[in-house]
N, C-alpha and C positions, 0 to 999 in steps of 0.2 A: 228929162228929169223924172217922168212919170215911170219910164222903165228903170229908173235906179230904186224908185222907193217901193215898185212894187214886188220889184225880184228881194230885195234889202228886208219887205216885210211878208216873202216868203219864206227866206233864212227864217227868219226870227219863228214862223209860225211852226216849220217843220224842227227845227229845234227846240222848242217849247215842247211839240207832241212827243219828240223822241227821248225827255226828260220824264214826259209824264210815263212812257210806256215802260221806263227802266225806275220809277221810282216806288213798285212793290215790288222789288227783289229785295234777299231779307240781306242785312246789314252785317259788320263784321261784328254783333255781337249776339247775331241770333245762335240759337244751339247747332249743334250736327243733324237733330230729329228734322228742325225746320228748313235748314238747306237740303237736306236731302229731300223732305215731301215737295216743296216748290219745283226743284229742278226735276222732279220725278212724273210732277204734275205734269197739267195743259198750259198752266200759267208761264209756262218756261217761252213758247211761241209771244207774249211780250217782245221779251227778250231779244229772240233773234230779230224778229220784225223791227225792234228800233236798230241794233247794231248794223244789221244788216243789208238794211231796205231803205229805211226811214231816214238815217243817220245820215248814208253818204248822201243821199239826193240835199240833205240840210246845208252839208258842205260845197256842193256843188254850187247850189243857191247865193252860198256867201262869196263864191269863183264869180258867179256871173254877176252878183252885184260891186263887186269891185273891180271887175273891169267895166262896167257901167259906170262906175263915177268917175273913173279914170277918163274916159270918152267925156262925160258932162263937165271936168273938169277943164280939161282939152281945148273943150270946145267953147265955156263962157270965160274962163280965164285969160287975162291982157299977158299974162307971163306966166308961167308957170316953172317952180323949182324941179330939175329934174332929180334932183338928189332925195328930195322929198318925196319925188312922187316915186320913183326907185323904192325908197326904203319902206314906205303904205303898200307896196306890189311885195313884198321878200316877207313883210309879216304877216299879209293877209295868208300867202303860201305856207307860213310858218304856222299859222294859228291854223289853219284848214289837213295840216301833216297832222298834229298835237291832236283834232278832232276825229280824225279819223285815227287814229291809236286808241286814243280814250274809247271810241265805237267798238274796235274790236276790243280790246282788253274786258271790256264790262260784258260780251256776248260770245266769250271765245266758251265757256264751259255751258252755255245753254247750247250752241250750235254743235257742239263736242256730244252731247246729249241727244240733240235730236235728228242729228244729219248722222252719226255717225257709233249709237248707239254705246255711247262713252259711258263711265260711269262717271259719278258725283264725288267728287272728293271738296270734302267739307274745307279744306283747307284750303286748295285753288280757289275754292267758292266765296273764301273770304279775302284772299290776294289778289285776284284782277278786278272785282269791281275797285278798289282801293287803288290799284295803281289807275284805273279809268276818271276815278277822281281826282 
């Protein structure tokens, strides 16, 4: 039990940080002048650092705490529904695909920028973090 709640409240910690580290990117209603100075910036490294770094180890975290409760379930439960526990294993998968989409969508035009000397297009700049949302 102890390793379900601590991996379950490392999800949540490194999720929480990877929210904080993408939540001054500027918004779909900031101007052209402001997406381009941001991503043009140093402030862009946020960015990748949560999508890229931070993001998936958060996902990981929610992998290995659900298969931790599945074992703690396992193992103090007199019965256990297999169909249920099936379907909490297909969503956890489901929500962990969905998170790491959102990860990359929201740091695909910072990493475009700083891995690969992209330019800024103000427009993508307001469609992926949107659809990451």
């Amino acid at each position: 039990m102890t390793l379900t709640a601590s991996v379950g409240g490392a999800h949540a910690l490194l999720f929480l940080l990877t929210y904080w580290l993408v939540s001054d990117a500027p918004g779909a209603n900031a101007s052209d002048a402001e997406i381009i100075d941001f991503y043009e910036s140093d402030e862009r490294w946020r960015i990748v650092l949560a999508g890229l770094y931070v993001g998936p180890f958060a996902g990981m975290a929610f992998i290995w705490f659900l298969v931790a409760l599945r074992m703690w379930v396992d193992s103090s439960a007199h019965r256990v529904n297999v169909l249920l526990s099936n379907i909490q294993l297909v969503a956890g998968i489901v929500y962990v695909a969905l998170l790491f989409a959102a990860f990359a969508a929201s740091s695909v035009l910072a990493a475009s920028v700083e891995f690969a000397d992209g330019k800024v297009d103000p427009v993508a700049a307001r469609q992926f973090p949107l659809y990451g949302d």
